[in-house]
Rosetta silent file (secondary structure, phi, psi, omega in degrees, C-alpha in Angstrom):
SEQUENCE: XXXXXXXXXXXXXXXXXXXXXXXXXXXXXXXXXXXXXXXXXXXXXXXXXXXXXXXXXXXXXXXXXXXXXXXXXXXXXXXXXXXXXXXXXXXXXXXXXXXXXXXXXXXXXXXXXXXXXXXXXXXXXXXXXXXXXXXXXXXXXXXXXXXXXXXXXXXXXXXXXXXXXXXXXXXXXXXXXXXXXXXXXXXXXXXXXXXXXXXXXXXXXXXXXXXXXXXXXXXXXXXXXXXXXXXXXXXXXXXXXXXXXXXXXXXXXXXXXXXXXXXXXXXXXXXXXXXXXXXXXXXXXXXXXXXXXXXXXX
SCORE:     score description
SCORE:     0.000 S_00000001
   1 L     0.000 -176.856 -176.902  -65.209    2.626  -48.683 S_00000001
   2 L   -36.753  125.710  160.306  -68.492    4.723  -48.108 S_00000001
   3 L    91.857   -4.486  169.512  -69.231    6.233  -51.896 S_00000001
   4 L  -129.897   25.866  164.622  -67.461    4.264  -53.709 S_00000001
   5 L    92.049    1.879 -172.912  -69.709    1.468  -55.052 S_00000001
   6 E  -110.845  134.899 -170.210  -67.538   -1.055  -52.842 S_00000001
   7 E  -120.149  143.262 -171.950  -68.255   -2.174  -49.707 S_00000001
   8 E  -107.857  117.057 -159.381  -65.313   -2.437  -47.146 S_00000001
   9 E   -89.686   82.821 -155.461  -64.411   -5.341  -44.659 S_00000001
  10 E   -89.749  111.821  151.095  -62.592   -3.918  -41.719 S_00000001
  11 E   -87.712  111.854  177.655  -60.427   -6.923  -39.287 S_00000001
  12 L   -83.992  164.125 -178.054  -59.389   -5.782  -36.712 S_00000001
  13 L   -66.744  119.261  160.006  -56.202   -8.024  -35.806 S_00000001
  14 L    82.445   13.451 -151.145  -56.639  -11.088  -33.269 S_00000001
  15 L   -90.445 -164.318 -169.267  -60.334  -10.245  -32.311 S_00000001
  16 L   -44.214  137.505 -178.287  -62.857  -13.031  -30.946 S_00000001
  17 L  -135.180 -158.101 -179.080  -62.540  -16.194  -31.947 S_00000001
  18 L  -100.994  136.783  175.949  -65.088  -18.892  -29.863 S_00000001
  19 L   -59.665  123.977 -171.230  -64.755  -19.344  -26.222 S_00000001
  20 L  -128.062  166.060  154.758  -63.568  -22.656  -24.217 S_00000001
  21 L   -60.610  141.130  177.367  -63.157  -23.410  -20.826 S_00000001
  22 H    82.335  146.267  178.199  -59.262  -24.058  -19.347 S_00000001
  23 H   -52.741  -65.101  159.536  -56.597  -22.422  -20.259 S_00000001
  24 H   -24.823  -76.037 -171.244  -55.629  -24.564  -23.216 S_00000001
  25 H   -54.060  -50.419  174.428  -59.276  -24.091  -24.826 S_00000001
  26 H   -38.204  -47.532 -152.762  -59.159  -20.763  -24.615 S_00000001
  27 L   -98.164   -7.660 -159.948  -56.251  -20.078  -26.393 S_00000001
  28 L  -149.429   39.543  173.192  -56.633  -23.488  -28.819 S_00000001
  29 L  -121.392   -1.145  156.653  -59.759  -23.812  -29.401 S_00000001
  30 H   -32.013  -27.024 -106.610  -59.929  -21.604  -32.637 S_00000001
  31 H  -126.674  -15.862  175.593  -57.708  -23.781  -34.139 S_00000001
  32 H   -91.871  -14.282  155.101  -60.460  -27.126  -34.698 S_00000001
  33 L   -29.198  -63.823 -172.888  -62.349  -24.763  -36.307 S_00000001
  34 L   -44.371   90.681  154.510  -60.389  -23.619  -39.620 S_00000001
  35 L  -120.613 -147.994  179.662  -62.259  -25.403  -41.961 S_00000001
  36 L  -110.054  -44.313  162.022  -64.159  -23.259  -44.944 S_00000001
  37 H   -68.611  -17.801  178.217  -67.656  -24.038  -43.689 S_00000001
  38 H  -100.394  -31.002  170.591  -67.323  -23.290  -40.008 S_00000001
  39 H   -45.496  -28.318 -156.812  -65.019  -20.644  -40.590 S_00000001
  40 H  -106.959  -45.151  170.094  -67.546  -18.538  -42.531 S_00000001
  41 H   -52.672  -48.054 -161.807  -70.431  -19.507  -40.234 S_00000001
  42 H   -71.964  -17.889 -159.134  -68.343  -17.937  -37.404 S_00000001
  43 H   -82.172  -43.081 -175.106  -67.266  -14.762  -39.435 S_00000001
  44 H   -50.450  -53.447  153.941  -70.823  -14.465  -40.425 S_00000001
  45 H   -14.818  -42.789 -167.329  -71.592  -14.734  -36.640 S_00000001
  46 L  -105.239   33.751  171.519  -68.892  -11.749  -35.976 S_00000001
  47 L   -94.502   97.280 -169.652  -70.044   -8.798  -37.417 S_00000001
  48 L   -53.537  -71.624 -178.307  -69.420   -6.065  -35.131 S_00000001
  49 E  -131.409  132.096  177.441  -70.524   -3.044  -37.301 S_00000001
  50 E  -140.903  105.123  173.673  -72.695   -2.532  -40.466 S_00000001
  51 E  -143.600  139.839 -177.992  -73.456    0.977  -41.969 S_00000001
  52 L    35.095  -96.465 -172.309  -73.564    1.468  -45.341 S_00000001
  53 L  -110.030   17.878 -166.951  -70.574    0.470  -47.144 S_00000001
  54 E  -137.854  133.204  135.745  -68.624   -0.489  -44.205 S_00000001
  55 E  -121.780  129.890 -166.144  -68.312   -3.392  -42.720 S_00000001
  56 E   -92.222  129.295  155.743  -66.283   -4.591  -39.215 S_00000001
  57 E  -121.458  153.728 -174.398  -65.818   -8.321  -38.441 S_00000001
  58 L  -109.539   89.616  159.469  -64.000   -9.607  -35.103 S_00000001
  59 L   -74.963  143.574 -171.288  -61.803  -11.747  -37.066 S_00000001
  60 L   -52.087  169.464  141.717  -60.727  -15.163  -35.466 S_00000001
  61 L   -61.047  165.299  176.496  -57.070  -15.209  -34.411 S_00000001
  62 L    71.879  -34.116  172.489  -54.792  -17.914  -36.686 S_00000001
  63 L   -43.994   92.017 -176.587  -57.200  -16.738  -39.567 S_00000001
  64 L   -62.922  160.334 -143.396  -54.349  -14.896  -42.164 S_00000001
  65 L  -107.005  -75.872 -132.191  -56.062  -11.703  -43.645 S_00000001
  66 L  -124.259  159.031  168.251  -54.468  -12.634  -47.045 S_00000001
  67 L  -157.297  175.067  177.298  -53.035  -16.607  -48.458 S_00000001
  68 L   -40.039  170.514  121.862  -51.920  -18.339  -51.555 S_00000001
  69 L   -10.013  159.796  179.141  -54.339  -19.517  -53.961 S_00000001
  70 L    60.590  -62.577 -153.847  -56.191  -22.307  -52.156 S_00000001
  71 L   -53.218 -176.669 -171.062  -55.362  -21.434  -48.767 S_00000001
  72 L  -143.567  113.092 -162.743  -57.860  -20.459  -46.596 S_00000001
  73 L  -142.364  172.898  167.799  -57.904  -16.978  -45.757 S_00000001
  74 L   -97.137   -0.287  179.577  -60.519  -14.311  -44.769 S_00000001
  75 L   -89.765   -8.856  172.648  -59.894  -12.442  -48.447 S_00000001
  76 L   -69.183  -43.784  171.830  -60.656  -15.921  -49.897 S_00000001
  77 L   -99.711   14.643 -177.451  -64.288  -15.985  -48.018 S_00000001
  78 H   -65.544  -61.702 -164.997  -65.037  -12.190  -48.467 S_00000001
  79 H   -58.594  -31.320 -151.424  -67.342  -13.261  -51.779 S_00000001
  80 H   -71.834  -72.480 -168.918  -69.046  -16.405  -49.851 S_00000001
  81 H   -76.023    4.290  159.442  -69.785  -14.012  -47.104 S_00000001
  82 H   -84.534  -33.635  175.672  -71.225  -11.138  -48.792 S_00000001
  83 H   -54.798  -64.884 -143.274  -73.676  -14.047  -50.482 S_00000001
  84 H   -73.576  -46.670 -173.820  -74.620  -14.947  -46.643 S_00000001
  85 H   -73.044  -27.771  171.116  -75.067  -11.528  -45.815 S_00000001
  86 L   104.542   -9.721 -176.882  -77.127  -10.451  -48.750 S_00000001
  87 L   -43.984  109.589  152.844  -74.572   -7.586  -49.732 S_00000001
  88 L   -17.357  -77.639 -158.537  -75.160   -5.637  -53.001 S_00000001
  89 L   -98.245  167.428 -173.343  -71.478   -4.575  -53.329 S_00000001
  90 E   -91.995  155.096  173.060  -68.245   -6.511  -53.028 S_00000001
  91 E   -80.089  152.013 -179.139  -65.836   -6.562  -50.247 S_00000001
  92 E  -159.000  146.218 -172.883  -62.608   -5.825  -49.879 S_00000001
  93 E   -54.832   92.032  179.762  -60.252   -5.796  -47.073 S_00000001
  94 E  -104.518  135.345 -162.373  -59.172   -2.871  -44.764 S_00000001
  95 L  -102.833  171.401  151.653  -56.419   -3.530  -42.424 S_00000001
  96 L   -86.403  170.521 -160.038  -55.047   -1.011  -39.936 S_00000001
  97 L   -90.620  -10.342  169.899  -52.404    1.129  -40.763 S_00000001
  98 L   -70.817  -35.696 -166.069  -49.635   -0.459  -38.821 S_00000001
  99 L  -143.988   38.487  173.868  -50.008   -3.646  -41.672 S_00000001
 100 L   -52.192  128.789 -179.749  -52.536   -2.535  -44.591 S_00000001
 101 L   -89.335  -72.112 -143.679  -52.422   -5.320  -46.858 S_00000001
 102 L  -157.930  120.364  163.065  -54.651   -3.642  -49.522 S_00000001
 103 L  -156.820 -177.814 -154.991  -57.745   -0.781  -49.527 S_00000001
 104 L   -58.856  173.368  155.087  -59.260    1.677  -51.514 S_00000001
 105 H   -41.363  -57.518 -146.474  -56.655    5.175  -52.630 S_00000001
 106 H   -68.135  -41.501  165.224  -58.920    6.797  -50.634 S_00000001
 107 H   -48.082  -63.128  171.294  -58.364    4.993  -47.490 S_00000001
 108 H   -35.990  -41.942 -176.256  -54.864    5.200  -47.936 S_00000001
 109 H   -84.480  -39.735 -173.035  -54.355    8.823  -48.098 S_00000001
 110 H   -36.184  -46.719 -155.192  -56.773    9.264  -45.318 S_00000001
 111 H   -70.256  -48.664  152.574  -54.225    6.928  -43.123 S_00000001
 112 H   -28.584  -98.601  172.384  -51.724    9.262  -44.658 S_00000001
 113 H   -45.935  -13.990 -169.704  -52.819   12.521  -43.730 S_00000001
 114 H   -85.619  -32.411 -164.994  -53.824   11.612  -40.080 S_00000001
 115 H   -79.613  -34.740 -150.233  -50.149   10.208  -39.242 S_00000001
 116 H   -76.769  -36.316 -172.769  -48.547   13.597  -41.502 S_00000001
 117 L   -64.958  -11.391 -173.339  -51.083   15.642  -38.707 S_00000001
 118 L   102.134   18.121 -171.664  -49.580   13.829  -35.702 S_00000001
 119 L  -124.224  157.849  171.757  -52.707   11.475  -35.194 S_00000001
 120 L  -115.324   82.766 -164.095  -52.972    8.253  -34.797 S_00000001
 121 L   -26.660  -52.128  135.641  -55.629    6.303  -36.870 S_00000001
 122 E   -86.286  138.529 -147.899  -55.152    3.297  -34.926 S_00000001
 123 L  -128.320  136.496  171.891  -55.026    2.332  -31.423 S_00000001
 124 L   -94.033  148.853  162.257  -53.751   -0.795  -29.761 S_00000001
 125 L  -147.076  144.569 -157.930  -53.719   -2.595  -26.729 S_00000001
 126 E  -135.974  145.026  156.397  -50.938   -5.371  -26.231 S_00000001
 127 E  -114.505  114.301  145.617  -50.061   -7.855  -23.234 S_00000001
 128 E  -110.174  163.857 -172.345  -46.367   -8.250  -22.420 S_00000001
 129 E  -100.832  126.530 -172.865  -44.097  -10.283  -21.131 S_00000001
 130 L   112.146  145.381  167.830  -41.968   -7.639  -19.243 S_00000001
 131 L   -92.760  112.608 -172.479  -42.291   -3.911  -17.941 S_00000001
 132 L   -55.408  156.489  169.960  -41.138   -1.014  -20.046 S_00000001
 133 L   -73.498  -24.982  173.046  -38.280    0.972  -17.771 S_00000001
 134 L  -115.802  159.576 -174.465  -40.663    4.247  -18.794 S_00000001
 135 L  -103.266   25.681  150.280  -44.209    4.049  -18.473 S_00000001
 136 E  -173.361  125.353  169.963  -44.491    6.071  -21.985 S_00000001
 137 E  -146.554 -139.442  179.795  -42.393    6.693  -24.666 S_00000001
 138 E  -142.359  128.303  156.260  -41.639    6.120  -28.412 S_00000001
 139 L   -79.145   89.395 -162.391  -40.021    3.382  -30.435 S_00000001
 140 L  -112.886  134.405  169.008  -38.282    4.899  -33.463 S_00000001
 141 E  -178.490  158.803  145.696  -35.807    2.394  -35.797 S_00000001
 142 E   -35.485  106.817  177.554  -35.605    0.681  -39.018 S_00000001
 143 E  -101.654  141.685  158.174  -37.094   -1.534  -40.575 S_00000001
 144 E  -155.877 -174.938  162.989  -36.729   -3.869  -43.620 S_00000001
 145 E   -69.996  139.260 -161.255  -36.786   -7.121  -44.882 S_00000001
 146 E  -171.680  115.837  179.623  -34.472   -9.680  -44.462 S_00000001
 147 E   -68.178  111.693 -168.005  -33.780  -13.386  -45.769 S_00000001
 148 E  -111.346   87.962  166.297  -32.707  -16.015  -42.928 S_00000001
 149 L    88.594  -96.332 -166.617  -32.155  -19.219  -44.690 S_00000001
 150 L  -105.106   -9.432 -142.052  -35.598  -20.587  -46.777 S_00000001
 151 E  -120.689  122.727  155.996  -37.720  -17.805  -44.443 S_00000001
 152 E   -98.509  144.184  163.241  -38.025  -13.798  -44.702 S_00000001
 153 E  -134.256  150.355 -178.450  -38.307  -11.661  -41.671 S_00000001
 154 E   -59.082  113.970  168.335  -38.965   -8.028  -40.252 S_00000001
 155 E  -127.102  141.748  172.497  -35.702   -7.169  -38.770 S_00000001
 156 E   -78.649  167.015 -149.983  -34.543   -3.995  -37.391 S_00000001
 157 E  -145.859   84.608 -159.922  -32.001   -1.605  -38.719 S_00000001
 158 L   -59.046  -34.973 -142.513  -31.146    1.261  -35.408 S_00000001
 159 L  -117.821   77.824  165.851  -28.941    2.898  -37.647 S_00000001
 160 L   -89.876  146.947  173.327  -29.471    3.046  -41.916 S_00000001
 161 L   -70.429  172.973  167.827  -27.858    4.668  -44.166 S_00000001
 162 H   -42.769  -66.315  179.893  -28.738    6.844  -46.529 S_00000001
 163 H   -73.637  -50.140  163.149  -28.644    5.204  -49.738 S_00000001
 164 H   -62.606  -41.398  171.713  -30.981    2.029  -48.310 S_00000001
 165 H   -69.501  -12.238  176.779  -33.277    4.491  -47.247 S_00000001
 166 L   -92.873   -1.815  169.401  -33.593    6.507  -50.892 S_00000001
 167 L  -106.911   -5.660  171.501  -33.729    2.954  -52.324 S_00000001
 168 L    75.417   38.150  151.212  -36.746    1.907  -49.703 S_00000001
 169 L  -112.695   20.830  155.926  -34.996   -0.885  -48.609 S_00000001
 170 L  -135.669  166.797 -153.759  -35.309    0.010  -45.403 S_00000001
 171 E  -130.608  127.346  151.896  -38.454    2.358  -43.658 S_00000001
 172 E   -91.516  150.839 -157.788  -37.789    4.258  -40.500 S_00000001
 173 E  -149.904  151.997 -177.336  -40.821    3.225  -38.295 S_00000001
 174 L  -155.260  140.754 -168.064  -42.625    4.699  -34.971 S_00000001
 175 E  -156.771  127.874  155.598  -44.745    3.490  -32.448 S_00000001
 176 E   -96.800  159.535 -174.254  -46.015    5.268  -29.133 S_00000001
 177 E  -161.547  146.718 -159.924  -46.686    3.353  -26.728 S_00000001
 178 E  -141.532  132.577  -36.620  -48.080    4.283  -22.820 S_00000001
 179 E   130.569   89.832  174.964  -47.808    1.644  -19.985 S_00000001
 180 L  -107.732  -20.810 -169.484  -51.759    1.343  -18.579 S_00000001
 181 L  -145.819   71.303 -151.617  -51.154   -1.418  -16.479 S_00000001
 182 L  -108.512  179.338 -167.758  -48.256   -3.917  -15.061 S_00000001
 183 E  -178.654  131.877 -169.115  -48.495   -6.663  -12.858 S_00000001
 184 L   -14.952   74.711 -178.692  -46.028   -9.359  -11.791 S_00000001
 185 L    80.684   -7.512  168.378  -43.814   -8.847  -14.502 S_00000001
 186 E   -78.268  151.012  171.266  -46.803   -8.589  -17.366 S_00000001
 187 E  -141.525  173.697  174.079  -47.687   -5.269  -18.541 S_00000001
 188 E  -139.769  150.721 -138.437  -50.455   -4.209  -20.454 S_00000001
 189 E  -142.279  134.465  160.836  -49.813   -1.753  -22.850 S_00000001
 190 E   -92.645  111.431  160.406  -51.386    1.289  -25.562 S_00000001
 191 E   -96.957  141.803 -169.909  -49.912    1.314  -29.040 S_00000001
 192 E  -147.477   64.958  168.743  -50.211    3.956  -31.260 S_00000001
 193 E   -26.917  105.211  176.501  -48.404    3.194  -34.544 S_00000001
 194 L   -86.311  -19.137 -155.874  -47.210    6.847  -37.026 S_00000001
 195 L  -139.068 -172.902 -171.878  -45.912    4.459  -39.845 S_00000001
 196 L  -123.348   96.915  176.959  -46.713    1.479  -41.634 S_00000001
 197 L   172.836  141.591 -148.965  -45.010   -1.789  -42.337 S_00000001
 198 L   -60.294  113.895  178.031  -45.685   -5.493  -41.556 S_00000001
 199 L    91.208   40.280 -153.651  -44.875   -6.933  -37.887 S_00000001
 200 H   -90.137 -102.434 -177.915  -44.363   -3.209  -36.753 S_00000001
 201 H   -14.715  -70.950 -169.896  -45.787   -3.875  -33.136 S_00000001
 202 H   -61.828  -27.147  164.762  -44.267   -6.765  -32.848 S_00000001
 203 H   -59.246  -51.627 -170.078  -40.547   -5.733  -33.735 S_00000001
 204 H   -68.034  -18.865 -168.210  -40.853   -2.473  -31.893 S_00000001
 205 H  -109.462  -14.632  150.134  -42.045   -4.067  -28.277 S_00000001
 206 H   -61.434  -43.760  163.578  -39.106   -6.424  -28.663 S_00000001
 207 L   -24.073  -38.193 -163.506  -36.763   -3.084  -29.069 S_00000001
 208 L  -108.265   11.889  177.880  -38.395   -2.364  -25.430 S_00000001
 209 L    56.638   28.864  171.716  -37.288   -6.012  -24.117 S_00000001
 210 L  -137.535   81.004 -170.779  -40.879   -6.729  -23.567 S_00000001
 211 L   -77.340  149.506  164.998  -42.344   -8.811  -26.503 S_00000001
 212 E   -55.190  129.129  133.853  -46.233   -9.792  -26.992 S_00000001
 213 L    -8.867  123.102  160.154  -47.832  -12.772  -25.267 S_00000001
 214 L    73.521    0.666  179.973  -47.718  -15.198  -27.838 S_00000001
 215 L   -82.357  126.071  173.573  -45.586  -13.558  -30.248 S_00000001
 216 L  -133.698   58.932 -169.303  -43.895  -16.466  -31.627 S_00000001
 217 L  -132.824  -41.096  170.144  -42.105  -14.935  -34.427 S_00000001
 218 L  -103.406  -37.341 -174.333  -39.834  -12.177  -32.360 S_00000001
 219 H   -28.370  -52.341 -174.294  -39.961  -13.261  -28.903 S_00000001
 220 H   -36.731  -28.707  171.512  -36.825  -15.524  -29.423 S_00000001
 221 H   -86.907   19.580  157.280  -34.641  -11.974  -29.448 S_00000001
 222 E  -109.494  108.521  162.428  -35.103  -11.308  -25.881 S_00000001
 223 E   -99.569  178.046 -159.838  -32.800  -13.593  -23.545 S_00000001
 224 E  -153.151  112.798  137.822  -32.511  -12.918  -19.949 S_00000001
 225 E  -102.832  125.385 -150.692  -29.642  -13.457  -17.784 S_00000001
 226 L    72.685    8.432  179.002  -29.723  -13.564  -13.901 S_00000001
 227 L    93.559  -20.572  169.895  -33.657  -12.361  -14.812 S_00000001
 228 E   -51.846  123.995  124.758  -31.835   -9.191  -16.800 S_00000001
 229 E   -40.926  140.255  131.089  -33.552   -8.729  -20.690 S_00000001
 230 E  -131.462  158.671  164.702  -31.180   -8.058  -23.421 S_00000001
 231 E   -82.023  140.370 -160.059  -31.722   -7.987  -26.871 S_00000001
 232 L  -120.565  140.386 -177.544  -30.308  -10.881  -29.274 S_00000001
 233 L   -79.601  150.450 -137.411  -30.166  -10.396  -33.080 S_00000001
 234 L   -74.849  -10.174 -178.083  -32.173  -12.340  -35.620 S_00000001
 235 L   -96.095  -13.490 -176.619  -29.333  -13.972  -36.678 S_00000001
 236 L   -91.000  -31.304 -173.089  -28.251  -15.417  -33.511 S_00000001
 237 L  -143.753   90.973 -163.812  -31.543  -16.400  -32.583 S_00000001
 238 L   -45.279  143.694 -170.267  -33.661  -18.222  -34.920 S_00000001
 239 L   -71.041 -155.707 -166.752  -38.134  -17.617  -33.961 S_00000001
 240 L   114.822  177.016 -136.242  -39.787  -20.380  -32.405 S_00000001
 241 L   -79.439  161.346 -160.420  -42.398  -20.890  -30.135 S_00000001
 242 L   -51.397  150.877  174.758  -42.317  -18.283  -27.108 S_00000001
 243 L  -113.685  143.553 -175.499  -40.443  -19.664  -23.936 S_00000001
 244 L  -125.011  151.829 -172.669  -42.431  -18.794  -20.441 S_00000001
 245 L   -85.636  149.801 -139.381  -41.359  -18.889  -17.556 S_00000001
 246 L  -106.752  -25.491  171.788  -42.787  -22.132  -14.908 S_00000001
 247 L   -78.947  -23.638 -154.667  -44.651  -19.405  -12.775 S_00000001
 248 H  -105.351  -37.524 -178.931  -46.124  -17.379  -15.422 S_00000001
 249 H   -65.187  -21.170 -172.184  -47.205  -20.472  -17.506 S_00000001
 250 H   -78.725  -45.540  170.967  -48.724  -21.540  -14.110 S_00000001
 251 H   -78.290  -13.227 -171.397  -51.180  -18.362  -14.232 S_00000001
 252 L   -95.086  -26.408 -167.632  -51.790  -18.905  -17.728 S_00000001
 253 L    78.752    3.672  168.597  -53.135  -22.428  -16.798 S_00000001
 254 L  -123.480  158.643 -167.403  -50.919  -24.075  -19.471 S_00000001
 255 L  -112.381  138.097 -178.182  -48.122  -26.521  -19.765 S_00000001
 256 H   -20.647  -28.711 -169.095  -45.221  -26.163  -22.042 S_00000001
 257 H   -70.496  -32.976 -173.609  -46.590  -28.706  -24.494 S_00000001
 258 H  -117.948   47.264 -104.576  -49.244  -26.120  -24.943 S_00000001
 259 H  -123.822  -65.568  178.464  -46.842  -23.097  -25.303 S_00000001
 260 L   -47.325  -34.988  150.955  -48.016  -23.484  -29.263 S_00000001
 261 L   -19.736  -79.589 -160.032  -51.500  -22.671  -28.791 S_00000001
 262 L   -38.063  100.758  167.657  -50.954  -19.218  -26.801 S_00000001
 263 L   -55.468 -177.732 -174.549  -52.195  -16.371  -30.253 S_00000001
 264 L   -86.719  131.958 -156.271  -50.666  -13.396  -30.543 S_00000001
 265 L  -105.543   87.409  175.298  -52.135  -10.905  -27.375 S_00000001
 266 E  -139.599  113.128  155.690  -51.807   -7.282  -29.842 S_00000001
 267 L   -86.968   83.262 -160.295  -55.342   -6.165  -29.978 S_00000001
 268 L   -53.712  100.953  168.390  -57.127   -3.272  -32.400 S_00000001
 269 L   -60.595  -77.953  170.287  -58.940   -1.525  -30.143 S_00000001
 270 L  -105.296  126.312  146.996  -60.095    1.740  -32.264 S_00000001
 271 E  -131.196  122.754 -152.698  -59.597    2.608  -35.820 S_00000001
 272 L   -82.387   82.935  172.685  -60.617    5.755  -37.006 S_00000001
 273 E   -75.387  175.437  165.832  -62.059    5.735  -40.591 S_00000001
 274 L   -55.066  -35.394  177.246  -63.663    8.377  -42.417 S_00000001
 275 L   -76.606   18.604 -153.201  -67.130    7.722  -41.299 S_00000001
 276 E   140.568  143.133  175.494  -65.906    7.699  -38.014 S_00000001
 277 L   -61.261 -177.503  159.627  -63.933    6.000  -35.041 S_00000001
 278 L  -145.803   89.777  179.983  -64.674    2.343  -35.092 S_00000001
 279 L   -79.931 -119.810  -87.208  -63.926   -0.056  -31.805 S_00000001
 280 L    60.311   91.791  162.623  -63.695   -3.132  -30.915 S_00000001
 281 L   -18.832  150.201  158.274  -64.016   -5.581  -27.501 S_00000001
 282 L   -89.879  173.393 -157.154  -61.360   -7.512  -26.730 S_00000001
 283 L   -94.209  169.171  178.383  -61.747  -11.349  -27.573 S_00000001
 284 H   -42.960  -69.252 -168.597  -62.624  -13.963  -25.281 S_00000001
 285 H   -64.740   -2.812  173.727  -59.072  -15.105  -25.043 S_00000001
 286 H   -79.506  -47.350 -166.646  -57.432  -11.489  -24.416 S_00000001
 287 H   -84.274   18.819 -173.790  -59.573  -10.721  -21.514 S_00000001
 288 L   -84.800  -33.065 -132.513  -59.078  -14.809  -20.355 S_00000001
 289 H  -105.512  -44.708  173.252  -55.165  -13.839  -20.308 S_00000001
 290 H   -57.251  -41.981 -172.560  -55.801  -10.215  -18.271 S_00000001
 291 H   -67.358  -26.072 -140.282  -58.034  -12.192  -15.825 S_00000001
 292 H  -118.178  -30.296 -152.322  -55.520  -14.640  -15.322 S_00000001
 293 H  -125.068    7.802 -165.378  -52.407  -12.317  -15.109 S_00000001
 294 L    49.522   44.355  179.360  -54.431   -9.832  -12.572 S_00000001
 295 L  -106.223  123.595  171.450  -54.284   -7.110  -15.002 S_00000001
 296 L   -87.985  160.945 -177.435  -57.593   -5.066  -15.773 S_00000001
 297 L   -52.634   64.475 -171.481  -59.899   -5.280  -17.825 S_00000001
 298 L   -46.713    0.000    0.000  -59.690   -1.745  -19.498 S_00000001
């Protein structure tokens, strides 16, 4: 961060990626992109904010923050794209505080002290499928890790004991969350994350029988019977890609086949660093999917 000879590369989650016509295209058309040269021309393209030692990019959606060796990542093209940019100092990643992969100490404690004051560093805005029963509350539960065959996943834990939590292997986890908008059966929703740990958002707005647009890693534990949500447990119901409904896919402009497509709709609005809040638009394809679902554009 600012001051410390480093310069820091803030991604917001899911932000802009390039704009298509159609439903499909919106939502697919990152996805012809992903190479290493057009990827970096677009990131270069997407620089939001530049002061000093901080820099914001509107990272694409499907772009992973962190990969293997090889892989193609955006911590893979941070050195490329400090060469394009002319930067001095090197980059390094800052995440939001619901899923920090990696940033300075300094960051860290900040992210710290703001949640031990009651604040919330980062701010969200999510599209779901489903209406909370309160239009604001809290999501409080467990979290940890948990091996389902060849695959680990975030699963929740309402109740832990004692002894997993003094061994950390599970994290009680909290997310507010306020109800700005619904609309025939979609809602659109403000998150406000107190803790930290990976898939947060997305675990916690299943917990409320309303999962993210496009989450197609939790959705699978909300079934419906008679039109009723209940929740189904991770073991019973294996991810894959979100199931929509023939009306709602109909507003969306897409056909089952192209179900895979649909990103994840959890959006960083504002995150509050030291120098300062920092915001962020929503991407082409969030405010395609609000337009589309009559919800507004906030």
């Amino acid at each position: 961060m600012a001051g410390s000879g480093s310069a820091a590369a803030a991604a917001a989650r899911g932000l802009a990626g390039p704009g298509a016509r159609g439903g499909s295209g919106v939502y697919g058309g990152w996805r012809r992109l992903l190479c290493p040269k057009k990827t970096l021309r677009l990131l270069e393209g997407s620089v939001v904010h530049r002061e000093g030692a901080l820099l914001a990019l509107s990272k694409p959606p499907g772009l992973p923050i962190l990969g293997r060796p090889g892989d193609l990542s955006l911590d893979s093209l941070l050195p490329a794209l400090r060469r394009r940019l002319g930067l001095a100092a090197e980059l390094h990643v800052v995440k939001a505080p619901a899923s920090c992969y990696h940033t300075t100490k300094k960051l860290q404690q900040f992210f710290t002290n703001a949640r031990q004051r009651g604040q919330y560093p980062a701010t969200y805005r999510a599209i779901t499928v489903g209406v909370p029963a309160e239009v604001e509350g809290e999501i409080c539960t467990g979290l940890c890790w948990q091996q389902q065959g060849d695959r680990a996943m975030v699963v929740p834990v309402p109740a832990p004991g004692r002894r997993s939590l003094a061994r950390k292997d599970v994290k009680i986890t909290l997310t507010h969350y306020r109800v700005l908008s619904a609309m025939g059966g979609c809602a659109l929703l403000q998150l406000q994350p107190r803790t930290s740990f990976p898939e947060q958002l997305q675990v916690h707005l299943t917990l409320l029988l309303c999962p993210a647009l496009g989450d197609h890693e939790h959705s699978s534990h909300v079934g419906r019977v008679l039109g009723v949500p209940f929740f189904l447990s991770p073991e019973t119901a294996p991810a894959r890609t979100q199931v929509l409904d023939e009306e709602l896919l109909s507003r969306l402009e897409l056909s089952p086949q192209q179900l895979h497509h649909l990103p994840l709709h959890i959006h960083l609005q504002e995150l509050v660093l030291p120098e300062g809040p920092l915001c962020a638009p929503p991407p082409p394809y969030f405010l395609h999917t609000l337009r589309c679902l009559g919800l507004p554009e906030q």
